[in-house]
N, C-alpha and C positions, 0 to 999 in steps of 0.2 A: 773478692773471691771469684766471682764471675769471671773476672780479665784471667785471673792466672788459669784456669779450666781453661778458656777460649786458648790460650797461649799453650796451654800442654797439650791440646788437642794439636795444633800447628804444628807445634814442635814435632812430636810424637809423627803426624803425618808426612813431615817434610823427611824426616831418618828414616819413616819404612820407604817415600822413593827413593832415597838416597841409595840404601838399600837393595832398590830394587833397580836399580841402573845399576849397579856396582855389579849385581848377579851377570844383567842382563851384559854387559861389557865382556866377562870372562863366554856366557855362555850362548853368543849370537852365532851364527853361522859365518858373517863375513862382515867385510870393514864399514860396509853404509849400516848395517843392523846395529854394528857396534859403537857407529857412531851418534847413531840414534838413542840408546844408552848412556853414553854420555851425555846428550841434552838434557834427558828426563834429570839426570842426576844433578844438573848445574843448572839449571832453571825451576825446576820444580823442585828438585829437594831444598834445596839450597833456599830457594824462597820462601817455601812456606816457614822454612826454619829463621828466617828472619823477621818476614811479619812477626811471627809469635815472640821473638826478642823485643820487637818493637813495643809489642804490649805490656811487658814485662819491665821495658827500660824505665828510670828512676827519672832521671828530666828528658825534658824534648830535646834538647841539643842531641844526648845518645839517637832518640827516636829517628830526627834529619839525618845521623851519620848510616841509622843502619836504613834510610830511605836511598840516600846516594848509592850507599853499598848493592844494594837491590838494584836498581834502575841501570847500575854500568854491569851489572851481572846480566840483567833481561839484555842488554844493550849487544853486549860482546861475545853472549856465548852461542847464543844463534850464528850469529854473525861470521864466528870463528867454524862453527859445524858443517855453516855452509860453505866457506872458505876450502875447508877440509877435504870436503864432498865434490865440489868445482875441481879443484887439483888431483884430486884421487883419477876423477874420469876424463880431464885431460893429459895424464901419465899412463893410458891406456888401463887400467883397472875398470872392470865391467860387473856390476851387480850380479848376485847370485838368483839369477831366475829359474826357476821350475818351467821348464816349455810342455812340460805335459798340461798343466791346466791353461785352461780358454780362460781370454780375458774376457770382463763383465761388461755385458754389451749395453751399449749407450739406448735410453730411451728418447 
């Protein structure tokens, strides 16, 4: 009884980021916000939606498939975001900066 709560709670938490990337994707201002978005949704939804599989799975063999599955997911998607981000502002694309507010000055 316990695992399966611990695993709906997971679950449950990993589809509201999912969720909440998917929003944030359609409703960022520009391509590094948006891609920013996209991570939450593929490393954090995506995970937490697996650990909680994990708990739920019937033998450990499921358990180690969905441990690999996770591991090249944390592995790749960063990975690829930064990728994205590097080529973005080597093709001359410049973040969307507000130049009216001061940057926060270093102590």
């Amino acid at each position: 009884m316990t695992l399966e709560i611990v695993s709906s709670v997971l679950v449950i938490a990993g589809a509201i980021f999912a969720v909440i990337g998917g929003i944030g994707i359609v409703r960022l201002p520009d391509f590094f916000c948006r891609i920013h978005g996209a991570g939450i949704t593929d490393t954090l939804g995506a995970g937490l939606i697996l650990t909680g599989l994990m708990f739920l799975s019937p033998h450990w063999i499921v358990a180690v498939k969905l441990l690999a599955i996770l591991v090249l997911l944390w592995t790749t998607s960063p990975t690829a975001t930064h990728a994205l981000a590097n080529a973005a502002l080597e093709a001359g694309l410049k973040p969307n900066v507000d130049e009216t507010e001061e940057a926060p000055s270093s102590l």
